[in-house]
C-alpha positions as CSV (number, residue, x, y, z in Angstrom):
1,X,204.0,96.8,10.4
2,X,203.4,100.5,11.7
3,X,205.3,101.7,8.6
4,X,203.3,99.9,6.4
5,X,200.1,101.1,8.1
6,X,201.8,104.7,8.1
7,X,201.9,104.2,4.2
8,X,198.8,103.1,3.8
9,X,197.7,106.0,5.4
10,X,199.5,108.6,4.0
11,X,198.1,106.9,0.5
12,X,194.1,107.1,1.5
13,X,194.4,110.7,2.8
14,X,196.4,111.3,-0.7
15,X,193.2,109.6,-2.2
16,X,190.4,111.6,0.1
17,X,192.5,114.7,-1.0
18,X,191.9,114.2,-4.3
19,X,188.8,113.4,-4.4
20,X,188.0,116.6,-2.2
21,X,189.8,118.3,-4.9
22,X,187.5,117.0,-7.6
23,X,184.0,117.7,-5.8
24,X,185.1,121.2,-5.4
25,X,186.1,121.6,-8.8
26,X,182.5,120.0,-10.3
27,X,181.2,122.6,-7.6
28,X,183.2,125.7,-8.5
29,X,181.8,124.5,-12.5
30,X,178.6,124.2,-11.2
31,X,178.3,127.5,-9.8
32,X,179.9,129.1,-12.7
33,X,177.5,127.0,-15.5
34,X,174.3,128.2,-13.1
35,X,176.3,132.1,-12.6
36,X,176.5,132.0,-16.9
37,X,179.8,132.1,-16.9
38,X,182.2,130.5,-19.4
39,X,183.8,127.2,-18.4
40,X,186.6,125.2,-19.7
41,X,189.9,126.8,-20.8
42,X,188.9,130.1,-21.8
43,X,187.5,130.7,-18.1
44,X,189.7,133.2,-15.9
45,X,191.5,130.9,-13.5
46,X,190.6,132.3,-10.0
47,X,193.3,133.2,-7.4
48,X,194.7,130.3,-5.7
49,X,193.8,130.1,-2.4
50,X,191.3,132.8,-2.4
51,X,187.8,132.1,-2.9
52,X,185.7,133.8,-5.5
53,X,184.0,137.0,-4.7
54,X,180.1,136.6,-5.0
55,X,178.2,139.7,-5.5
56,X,174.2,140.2,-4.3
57,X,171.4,137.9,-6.2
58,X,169.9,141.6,-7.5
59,X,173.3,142.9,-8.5
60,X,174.9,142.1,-11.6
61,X,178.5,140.2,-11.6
62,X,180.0,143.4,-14.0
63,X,179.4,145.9,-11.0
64,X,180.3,146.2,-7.7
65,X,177.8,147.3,-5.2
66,X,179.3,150.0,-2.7
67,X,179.3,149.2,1.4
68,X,177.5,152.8,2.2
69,X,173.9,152.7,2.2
70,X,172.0,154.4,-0.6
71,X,169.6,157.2,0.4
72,X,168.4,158.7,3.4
73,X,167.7,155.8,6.4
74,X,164.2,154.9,7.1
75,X,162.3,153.1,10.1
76,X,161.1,154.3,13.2
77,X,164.2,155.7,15.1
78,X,165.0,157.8,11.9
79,X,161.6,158.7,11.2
80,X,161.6,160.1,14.7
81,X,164.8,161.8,14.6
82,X,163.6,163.5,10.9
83,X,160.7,164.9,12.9
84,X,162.7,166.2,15.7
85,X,165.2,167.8,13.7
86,X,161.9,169.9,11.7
87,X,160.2,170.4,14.8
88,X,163.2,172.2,15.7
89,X,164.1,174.0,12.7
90,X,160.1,175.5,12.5
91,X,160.1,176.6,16.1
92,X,163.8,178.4,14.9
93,X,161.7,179.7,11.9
94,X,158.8,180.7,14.4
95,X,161.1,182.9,16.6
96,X,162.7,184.9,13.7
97,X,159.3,185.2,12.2
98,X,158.2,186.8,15.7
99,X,161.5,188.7,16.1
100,X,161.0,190.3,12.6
101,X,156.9,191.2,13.5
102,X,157.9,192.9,16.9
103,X,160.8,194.5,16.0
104,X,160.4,196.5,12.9
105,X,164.1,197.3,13.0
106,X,166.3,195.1,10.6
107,X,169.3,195.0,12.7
108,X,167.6,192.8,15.3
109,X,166.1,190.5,13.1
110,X,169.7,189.6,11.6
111,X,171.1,189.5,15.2
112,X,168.5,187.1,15.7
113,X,168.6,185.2,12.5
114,X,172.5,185.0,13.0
115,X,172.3,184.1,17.0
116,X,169.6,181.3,15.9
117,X,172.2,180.0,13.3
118,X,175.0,179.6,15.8
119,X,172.8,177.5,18.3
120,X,170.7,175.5,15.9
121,X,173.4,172.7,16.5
122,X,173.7,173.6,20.1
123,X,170.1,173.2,20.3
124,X,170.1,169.8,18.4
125,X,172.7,168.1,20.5
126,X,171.0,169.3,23.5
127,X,167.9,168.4,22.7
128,X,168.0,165.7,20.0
129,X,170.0,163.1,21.9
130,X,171.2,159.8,20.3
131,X,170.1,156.9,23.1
């Protein structure tokens, strides 16, 4: 008796497989009808086992949208950062501007136009932290 329930198992999980098979296959032709692919013969089989690649709603299927962000990065903690990073760069501005006004000599203004180039990025790390 258990080998004939054993078979009869083995036979509906043969069944539910198939039938799995099938609603995937009317889903895959589905999504490709709705995607304006071509169906039917002429369609490019997919990989077997891999599942197709969908691309964004806004993109189009032909191209590939790249995984870096496009542009500079906006919201508030980049906003503020952007306006650190000028705040910064004027007061740099400011002291070579001052430096050139006192000093009449050009030798000290390019010192200090060279000396403020070298710690601009010492200055930033110092005082533009990332929290």
């Amino acid at each position: 008796m258990s080998k004939q329930r054993a078979r009869d198992r083995a036979a509906r999980e043969r069944e539910a497989g198939i039938k799995a098979a099938a609603r995937g296959s009317a889903k895959e032709r589905q999504e490709r009808q709705q995607l304006g692919r071509p169906t039917g013969k002429s369609a490019p089989k997919a990989a077997a086992g891999k599942p197709a690649k969908k691309s964004h709603p806004r993109t189009p299927a032909n191209k590939k949208r790249s995984h870096a962000p496009v542009g500079r990065p906006d919201g508030p903690l980049a906003r503020r950062r952007r306006f650190r990073v000028r705040l910064l760069l004027i007061l740099l501005l400011v002291v070579n501007i001052a430096v050139a006004a006192v000093w009449r000599d050009w030798t000290v203004s390019l010192g200090v136009l060279i000396l403020s180039a070298i710690t601009a990025p010492l200055l930033a790390a110092l005082l533009l932290k990332r929290r």
